[in-house]
C-alpha atoms as an extended CHARMM CRD file, in Angstrom:
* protein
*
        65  EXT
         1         1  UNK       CA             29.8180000000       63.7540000000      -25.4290000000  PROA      1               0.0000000000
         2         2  UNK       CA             27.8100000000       65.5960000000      -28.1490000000  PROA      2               0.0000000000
         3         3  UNK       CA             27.1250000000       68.3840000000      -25.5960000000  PROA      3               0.0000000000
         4         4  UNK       CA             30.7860000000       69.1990000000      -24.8260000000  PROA      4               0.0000000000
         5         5  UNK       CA             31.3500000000       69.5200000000      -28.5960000000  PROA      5               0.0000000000
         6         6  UNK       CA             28.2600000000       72.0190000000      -29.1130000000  PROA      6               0.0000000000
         7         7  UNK       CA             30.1370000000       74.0500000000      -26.3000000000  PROA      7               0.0000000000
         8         8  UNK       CA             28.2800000000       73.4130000000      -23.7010000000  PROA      8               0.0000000000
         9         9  UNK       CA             27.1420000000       70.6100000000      -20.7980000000  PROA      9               0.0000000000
        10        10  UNK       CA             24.7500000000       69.4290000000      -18.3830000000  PROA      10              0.0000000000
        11        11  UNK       CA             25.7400000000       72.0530000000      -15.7090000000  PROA      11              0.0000000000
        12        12  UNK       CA             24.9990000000       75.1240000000      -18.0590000000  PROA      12              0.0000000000
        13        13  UNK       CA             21.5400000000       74.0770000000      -19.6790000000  PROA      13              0.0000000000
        14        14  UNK       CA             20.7000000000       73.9220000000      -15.6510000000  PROA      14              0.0000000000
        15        15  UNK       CA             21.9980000000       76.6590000000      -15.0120000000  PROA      15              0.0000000000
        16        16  UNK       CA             20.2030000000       78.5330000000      -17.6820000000  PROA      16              0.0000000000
        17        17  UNK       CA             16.7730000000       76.6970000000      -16.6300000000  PROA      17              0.0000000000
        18        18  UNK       CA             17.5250000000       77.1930000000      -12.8190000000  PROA      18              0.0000000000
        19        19  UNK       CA             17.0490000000       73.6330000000      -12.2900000000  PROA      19              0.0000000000
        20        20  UNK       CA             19.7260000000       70.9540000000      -10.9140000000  PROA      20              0.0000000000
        21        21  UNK       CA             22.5310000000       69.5890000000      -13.2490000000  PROA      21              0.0000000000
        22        22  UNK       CA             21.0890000000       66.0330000000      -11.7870000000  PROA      22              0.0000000000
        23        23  UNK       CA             17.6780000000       67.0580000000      -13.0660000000  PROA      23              0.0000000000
        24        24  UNK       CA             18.8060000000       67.7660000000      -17.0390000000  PROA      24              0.0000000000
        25        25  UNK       CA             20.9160000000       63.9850000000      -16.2710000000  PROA      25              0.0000000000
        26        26  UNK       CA             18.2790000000       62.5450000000      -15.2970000000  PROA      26              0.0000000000
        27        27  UNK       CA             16.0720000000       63.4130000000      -18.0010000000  PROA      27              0.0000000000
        28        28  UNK       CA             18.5760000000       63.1190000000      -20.7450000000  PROA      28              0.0000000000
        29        29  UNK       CA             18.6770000000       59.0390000000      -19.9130000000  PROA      29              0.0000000000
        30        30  UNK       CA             14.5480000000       59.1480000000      -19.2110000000  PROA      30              0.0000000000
        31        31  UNK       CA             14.3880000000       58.6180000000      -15.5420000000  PROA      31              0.0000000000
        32        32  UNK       CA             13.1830000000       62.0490000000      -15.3990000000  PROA      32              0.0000000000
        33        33  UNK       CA             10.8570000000       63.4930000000      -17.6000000000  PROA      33              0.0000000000
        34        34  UNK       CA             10.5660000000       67.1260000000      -18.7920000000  PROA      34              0.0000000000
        35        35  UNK       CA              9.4370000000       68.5660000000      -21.9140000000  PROA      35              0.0000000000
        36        36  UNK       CA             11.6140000000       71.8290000000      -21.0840000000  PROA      36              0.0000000000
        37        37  UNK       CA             14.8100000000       70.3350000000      -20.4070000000  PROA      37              0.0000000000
        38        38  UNK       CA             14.6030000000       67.9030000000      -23.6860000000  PROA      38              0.0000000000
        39        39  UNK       CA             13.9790000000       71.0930000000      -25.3690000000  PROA      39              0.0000000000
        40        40  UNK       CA             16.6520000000       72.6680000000      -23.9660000000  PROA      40              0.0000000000
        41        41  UNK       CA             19.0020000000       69.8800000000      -24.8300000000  PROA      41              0.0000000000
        42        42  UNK       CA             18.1710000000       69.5690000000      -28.3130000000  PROA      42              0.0000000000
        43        43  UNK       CA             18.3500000000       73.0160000000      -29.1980000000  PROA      43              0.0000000000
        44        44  UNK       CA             22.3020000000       72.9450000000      -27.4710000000  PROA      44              0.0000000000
        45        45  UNK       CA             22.3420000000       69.9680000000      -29.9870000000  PROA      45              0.0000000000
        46        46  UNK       CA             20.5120000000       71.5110000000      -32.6390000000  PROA      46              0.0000000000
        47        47  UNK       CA             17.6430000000       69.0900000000      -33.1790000000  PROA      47              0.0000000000
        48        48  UNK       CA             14.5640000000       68.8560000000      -31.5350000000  PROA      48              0.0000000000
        49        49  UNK       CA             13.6310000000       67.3210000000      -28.5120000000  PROA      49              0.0000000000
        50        50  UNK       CA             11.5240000000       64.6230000000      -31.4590000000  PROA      50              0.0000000000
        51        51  UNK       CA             14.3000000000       63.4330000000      -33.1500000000  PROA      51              0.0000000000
        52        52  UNK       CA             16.6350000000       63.6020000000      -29.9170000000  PROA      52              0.0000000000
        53        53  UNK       CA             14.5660000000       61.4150000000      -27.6960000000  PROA      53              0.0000000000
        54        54  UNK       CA             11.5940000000       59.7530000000      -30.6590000000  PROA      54              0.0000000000
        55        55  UNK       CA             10.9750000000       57.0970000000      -27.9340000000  PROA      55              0.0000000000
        56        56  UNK       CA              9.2290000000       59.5640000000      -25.8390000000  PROA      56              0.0000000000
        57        57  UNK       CA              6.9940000000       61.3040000000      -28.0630000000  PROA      57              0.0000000000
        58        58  UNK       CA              4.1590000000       60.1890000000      -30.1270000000  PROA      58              0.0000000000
        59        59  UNK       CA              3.6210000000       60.1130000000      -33.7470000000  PROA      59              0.0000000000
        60        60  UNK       CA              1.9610000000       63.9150000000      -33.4230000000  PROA      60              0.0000000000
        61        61  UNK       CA              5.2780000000       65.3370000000      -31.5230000000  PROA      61              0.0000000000
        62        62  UNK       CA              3.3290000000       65.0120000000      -28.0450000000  PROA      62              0.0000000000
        63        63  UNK       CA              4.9030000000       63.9530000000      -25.3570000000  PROA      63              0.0000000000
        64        64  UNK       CA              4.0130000000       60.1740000000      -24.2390000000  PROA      64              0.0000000000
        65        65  UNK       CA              2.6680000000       60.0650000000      -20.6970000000  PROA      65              0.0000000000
């Protein structure tokens, strides 16, 4: 996965957020939804939470509800 090759994984960005691992999973395949941990994936990625997930945002970088 992209994250292993940016040196990191699920279990750190949670770690860093002091959330679950299953929480940033969750998220990163949109059963969960979290402005804070797409952010904090992207940026491991660097790209933005926009360009990593553009189904989930609107055209003005909002998130969708």
């Amino acid at each position: 996965m992209k994250l292993r090759l940016a040196g990191t994984s699920f279990a750190d960005i949670a770690r860093n957020l002091g959330v679950t691992r299953t929480s940033v999973s969750s998220c990163s395949i949109g059963r969960g939804r979290s402005h804070r941990i797409q952010s904090a994936i992207a940026k491991a990625l660097s790209t933005t939470p926009q360009e990593l997930f553009p189904e989930r945002y609107e055209k003005d970088h909002l998130m969708k509800s």
